[in-house]
DSSP file (Angstrom, degrees, kcal/mol; ACC not computed):
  #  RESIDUE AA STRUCTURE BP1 BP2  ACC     N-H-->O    O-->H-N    N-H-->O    O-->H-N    TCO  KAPPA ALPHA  PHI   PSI    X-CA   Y-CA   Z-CA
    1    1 A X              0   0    0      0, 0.0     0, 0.0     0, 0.0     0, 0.0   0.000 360.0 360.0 360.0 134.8  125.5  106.7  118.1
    2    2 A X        -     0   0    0     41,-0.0     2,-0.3     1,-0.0    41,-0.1  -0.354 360.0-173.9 -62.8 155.1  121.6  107.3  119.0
    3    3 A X        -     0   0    0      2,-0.0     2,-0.6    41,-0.0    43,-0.2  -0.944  13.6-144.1-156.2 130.5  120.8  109.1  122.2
    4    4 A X        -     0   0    0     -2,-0.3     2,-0.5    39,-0.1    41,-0.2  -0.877   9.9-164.4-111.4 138.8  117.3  109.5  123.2
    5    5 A X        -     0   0    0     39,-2.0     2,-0.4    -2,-0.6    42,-0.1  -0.855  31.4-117.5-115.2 132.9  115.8  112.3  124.9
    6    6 A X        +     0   0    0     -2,-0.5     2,-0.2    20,-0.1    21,-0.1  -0.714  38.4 171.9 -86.8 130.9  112.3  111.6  126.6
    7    7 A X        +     0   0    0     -2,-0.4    21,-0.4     2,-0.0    38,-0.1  -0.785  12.8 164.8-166.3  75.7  109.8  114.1  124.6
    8    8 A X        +     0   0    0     19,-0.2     2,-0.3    -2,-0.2    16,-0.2  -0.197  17.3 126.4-101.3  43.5  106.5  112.8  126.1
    9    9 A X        -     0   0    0     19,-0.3    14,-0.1     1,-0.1    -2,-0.0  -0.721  54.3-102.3-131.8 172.6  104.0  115.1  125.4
   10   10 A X        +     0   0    0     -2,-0.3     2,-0.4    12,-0.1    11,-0.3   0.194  39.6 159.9 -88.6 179.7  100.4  115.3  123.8
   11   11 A X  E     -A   20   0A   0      9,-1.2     9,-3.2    10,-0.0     2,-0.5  -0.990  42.2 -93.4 171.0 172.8   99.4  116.5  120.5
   12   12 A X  E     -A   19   0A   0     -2,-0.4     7,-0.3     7,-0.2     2,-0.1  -0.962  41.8-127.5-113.4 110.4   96.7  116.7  117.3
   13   13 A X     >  -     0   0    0      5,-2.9     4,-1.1    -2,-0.5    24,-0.1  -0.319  19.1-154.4 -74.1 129.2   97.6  114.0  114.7
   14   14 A X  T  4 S+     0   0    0      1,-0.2    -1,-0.1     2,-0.2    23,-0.1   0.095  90.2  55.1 -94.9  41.0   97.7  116.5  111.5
   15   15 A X  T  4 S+     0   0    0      3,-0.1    -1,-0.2    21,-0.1    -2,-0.0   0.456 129.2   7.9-134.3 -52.0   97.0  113.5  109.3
   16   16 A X  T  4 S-     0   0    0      2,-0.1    -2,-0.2    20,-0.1     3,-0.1   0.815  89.8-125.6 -92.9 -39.2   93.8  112.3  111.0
   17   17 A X     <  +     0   0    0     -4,-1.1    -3,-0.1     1,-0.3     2,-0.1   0.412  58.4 136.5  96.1 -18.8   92.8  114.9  113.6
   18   18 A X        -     0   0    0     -6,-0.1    -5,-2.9     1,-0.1     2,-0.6  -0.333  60.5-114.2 -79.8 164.4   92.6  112.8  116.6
   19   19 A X  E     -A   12   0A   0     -7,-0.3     2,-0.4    -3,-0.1    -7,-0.2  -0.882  28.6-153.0-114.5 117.1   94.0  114.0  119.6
   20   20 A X  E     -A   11   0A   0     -9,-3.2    -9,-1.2    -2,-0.6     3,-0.1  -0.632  11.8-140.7 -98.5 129.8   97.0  111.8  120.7
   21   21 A X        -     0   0    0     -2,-0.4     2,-0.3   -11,-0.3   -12,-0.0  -0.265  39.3 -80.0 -61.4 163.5   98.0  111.5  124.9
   22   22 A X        -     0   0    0    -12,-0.1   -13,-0.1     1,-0.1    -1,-0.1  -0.720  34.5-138.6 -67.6 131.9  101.1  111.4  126.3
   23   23 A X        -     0   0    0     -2,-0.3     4,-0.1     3,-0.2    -1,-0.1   0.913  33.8-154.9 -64.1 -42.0  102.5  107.7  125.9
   24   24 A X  S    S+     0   0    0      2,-0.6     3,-0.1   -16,-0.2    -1,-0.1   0.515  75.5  49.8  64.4   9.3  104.0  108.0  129.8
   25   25 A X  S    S+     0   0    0      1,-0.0     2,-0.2     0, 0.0    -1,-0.1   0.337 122.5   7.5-160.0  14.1  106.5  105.7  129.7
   26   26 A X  S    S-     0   0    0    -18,-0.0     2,-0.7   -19,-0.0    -2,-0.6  -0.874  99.4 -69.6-141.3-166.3  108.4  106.4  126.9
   27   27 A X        -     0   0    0     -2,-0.2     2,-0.6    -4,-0.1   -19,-0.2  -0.702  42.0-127.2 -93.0 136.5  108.1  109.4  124.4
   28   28 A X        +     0   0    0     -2,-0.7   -19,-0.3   -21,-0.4     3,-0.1  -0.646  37.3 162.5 -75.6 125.2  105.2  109.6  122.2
   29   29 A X        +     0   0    0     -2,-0.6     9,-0.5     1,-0.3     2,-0.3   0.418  56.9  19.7-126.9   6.9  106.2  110.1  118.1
   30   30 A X  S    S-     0   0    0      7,-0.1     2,-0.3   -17,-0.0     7,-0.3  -0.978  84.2 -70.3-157.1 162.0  103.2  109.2  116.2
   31   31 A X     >  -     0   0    0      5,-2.1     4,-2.7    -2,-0.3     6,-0.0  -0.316  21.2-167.1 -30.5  94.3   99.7  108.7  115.9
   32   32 A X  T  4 S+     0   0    0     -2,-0.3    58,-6.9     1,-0.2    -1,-0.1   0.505  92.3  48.8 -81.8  -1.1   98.0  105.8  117.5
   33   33 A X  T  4 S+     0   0    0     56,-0.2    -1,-0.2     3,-0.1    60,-0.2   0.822 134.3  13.4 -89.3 -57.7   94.8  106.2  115.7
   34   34 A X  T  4 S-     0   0    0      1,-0.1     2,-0.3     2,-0.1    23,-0.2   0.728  89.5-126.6 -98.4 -30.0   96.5  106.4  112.5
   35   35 A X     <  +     0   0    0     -4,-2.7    -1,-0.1     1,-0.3    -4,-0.1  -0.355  62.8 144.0  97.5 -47.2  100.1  105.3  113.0
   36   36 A X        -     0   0    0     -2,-0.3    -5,-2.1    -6,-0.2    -1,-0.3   0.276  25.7-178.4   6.5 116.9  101.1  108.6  111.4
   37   37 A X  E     -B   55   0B   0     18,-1.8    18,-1.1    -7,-0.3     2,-0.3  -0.507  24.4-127.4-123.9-171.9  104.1  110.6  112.3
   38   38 A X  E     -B   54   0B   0     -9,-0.5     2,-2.0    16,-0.3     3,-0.3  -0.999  31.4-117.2-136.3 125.1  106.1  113.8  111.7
   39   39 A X        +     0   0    0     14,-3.2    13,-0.7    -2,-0.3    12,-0.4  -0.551  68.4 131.6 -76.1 100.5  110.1  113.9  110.9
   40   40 A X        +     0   0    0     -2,-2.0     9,-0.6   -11,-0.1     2,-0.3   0.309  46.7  75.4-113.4   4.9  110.8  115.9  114.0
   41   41 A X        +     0   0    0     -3,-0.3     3,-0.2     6,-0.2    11,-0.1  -0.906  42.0 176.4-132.5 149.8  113.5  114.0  115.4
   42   42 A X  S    S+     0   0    0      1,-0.6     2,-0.3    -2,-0.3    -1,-0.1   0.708  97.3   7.5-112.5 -56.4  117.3  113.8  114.2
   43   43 A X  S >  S-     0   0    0    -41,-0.1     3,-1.7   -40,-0.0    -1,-0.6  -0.989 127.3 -57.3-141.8 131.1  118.5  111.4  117.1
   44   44 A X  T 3  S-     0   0    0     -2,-0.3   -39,-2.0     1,-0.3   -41,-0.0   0.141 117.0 -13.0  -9.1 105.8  115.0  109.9  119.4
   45   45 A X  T 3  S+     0   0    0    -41,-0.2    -1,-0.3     1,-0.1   -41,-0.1   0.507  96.1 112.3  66.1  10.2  113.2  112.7  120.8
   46   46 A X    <   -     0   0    0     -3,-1.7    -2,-0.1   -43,-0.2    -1,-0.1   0.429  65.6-145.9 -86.3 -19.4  115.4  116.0  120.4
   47   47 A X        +     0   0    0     -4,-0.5    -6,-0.2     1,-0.1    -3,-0.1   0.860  55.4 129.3  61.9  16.2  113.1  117.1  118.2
   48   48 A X        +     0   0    0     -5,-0.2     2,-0.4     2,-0.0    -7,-0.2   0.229  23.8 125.5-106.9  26.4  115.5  118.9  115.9
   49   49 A X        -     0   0    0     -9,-0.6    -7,-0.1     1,-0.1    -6,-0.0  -0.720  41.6-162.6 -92.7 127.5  114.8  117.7  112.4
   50   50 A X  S    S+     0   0    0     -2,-0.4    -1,-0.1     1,-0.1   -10,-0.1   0.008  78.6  78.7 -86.3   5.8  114.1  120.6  109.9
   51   51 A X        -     0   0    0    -12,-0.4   -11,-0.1     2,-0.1    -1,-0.1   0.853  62.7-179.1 -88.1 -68.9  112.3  118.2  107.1
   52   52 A X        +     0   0    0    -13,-0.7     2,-0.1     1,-0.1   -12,-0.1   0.836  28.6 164.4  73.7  54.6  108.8  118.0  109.3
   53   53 A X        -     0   0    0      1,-0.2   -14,-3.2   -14,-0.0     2,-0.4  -0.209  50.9 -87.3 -78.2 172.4  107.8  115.8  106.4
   54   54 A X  E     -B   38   0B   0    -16,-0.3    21,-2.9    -2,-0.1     2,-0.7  -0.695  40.6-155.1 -53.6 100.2  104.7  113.5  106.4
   55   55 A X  E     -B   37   0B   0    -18,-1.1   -18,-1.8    -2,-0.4     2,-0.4  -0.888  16.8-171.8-102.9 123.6  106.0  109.8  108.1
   56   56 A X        -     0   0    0     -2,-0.7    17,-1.3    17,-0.3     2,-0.8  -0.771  28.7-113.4-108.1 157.2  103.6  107.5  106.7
   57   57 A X  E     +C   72   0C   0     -2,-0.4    15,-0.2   -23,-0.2     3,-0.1  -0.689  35.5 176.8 -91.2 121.4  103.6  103.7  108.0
   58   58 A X  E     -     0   0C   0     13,-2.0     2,-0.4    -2,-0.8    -1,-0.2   0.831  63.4 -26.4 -70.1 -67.9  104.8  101.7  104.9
   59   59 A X  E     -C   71   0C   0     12,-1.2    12,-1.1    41,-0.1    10,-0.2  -0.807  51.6-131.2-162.4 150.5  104.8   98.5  106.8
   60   60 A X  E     -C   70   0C   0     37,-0.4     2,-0.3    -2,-0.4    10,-0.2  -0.377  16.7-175.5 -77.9 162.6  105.0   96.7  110.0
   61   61 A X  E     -C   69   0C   0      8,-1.4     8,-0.9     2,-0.0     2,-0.1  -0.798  19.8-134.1-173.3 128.9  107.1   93.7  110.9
   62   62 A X  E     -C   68   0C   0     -2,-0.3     2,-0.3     6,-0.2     6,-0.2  -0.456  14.2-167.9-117.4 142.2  107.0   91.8  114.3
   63   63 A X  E  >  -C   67   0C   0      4,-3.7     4,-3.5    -2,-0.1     3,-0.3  -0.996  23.1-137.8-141.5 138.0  109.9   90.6  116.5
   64   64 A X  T  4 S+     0   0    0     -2,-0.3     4,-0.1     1,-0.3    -1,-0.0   0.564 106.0  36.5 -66.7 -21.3  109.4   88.3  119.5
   65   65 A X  T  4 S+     0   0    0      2,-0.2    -1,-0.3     0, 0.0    -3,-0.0   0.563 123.5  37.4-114.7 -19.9  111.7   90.3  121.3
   66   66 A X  T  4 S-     0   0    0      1,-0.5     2,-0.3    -3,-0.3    -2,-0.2   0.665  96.9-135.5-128.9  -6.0  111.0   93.6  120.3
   67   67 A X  E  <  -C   63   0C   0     -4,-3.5    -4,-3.7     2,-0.1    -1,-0.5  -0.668  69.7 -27.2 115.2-133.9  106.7   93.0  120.0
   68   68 A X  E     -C   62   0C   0     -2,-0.3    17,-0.8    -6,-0.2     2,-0.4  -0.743  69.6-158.0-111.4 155.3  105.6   95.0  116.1
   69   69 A X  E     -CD  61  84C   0     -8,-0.9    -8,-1.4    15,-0.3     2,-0.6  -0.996  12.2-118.5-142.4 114.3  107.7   97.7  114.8
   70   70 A X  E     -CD  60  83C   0     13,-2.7    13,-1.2    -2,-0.4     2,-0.3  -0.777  11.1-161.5 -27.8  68.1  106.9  100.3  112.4
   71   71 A X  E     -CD  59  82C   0    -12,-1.1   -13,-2.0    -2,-0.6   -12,-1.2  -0.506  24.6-177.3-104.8 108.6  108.6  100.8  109.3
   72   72 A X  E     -CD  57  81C   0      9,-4.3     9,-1.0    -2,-0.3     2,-0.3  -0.859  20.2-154.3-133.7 159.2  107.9  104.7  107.9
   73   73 A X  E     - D   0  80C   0    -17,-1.3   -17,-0.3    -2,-0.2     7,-0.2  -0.806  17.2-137.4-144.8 128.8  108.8  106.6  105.0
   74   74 A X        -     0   0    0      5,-1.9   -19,-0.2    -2,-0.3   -36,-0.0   0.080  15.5-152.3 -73.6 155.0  109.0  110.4  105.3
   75   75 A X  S    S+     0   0    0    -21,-2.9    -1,-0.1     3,-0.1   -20,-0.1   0.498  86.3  62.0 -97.2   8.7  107.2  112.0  101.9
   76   76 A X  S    S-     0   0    0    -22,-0.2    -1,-0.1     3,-0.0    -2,-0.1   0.790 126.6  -2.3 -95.8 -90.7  109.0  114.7  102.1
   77   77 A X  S    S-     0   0    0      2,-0.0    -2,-0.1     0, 0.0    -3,-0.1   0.601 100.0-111.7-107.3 -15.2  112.7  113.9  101.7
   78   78 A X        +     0   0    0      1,-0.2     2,-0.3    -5,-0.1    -3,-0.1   0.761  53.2 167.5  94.1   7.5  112.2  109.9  101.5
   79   79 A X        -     0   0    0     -6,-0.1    -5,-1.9   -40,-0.0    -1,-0.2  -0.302  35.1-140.1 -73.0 146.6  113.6  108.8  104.6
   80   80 A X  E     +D   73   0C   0     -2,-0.3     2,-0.3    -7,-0.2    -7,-0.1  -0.477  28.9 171.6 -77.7 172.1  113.2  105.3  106.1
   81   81 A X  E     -D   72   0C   0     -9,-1.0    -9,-4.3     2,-0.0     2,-0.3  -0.643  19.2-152.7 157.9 116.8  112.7  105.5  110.2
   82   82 A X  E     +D   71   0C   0     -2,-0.3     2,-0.4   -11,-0.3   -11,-0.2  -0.924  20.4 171.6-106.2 114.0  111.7  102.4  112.1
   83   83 A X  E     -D   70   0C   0    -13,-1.2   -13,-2.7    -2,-0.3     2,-0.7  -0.947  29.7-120.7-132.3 146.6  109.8  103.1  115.4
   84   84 A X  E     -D   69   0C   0     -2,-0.4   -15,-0.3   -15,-0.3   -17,-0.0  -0.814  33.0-101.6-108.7 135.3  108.2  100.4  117.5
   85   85 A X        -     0   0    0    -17,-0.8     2,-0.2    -2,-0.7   -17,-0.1   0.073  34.7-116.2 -56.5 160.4  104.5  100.4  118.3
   86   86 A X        -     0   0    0    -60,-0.0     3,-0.2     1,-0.0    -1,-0.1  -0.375  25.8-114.0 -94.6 164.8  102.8  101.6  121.7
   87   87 A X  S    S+     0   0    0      1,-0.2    -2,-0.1    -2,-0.2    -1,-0.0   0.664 118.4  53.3 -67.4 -41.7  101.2   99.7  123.9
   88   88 A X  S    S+     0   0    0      2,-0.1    -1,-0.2     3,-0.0     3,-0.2   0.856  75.9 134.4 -69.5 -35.7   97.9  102.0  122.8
   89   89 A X        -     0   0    0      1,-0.2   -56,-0.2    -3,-0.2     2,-0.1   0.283  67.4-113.5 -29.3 126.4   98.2  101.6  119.0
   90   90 A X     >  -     0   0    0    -58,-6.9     4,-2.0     1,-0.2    -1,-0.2  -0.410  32.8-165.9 -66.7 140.6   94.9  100.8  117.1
   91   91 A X  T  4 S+     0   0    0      2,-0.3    -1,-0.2    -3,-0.2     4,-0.2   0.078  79.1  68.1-118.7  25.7   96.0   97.5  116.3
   92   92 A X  T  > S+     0   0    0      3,-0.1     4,-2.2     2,-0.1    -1,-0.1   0.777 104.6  54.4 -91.9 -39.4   93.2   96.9  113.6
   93   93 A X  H  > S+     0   0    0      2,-0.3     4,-2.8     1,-0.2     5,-0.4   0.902 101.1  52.7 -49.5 -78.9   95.3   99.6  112.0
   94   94 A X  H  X S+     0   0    0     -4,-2.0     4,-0.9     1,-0.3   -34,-0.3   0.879 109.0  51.8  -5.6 -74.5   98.4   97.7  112.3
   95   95 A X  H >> S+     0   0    0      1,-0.2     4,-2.2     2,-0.2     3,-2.1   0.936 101.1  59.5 -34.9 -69.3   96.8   94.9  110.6
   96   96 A X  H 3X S+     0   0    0     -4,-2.2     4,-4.0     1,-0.3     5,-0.5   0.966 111.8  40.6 -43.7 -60.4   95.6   96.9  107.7
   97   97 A X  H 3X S+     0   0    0     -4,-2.8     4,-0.6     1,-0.2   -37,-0.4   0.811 107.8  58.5 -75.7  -1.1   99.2   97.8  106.9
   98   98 A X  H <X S+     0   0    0     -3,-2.1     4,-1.6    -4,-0.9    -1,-0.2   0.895 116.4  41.0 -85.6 -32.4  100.5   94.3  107.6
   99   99 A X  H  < S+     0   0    0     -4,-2.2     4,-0.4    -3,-0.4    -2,-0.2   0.859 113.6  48.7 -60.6 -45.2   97.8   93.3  104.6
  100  100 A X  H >< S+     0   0    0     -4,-4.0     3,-0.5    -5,-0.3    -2,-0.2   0.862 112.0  47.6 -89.2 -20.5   98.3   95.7  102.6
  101  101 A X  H >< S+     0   0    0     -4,-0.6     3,-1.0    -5,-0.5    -1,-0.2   0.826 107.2  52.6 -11.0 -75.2  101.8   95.2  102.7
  102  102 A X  T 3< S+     0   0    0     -4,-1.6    -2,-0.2     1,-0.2    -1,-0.2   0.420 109.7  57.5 -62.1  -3.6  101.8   91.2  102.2
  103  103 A X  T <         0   0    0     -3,-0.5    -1,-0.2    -4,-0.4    -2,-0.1   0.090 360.0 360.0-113.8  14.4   99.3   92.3   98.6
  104  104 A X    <         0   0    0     -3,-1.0    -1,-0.2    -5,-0.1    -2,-0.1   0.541 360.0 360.0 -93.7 360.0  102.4   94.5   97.5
C-alpha cells in the first residue's frame, strides 16, 4: 500500500533550469515548466529512492475524474511512475507531449 508524505518544497528543475515553487496544497514532484522530474520517491513524497534518475514525461492521458495525468519513464533504471498534473503546469507543454505521443 502507498502512503504519502507531504514534501512541498521549492527547487531548480535540473533539466531546464527554471526555478519551481512550492505547489501548496499538495507536494511538488516535478517541473512545471518542463514536466520533468527526479526518481526521489519510493512511496509519494518520502523521498527515499536511491535511483535519482531522469523522469521524463512519455505521455499524458486525461481522466474526467482525475483532470490529465502524467505518465514518466525514469532513464535511469526504466521505471514507469504516473503522477497527475498541477494546477500550475505549462499546459502548452502538456499538449506537446499529448501530440507527440498520438504521432508515435
Amino acid at each position: 500500500m502507498k502512503t504519502f508524505k507531504k514534501n512541498d518544497n521549492s527547487f531548480t528543475c535540473i533539466v531546464c533550469g527554471a526555478y519551481v515553487p512550492p505547489l501548496k496544497y499538495s507536494s511538488r514532484d516535478h517541473c512545471n515548466h518542463c514536466l520533468h522530474s527526479v526518481h526521489v520517491d519510493i512511496n509519494p513524497g518520502d523521498r527515499q529512492n536511491t535511483c535519482l534518475g531522469i523522469l521524463k514525461p512519455i505521455s499524458v492521458t486525461s481522466s474526467s475524474k482525475k483532470g490529465y495525468i502524467i505518465n514518466y519513464k525514469c532513464e535511469k533504471c526504466g521505471e514507469l511512475h504516473n503522477n497527475k498534473a498541477s494546477a500550475d503546469d505549462n499546459f502548452e507543454t502538456i499538449l506537446n507531449i499529448m501530440r507527440e505521443n498520438s504521432l508515435r
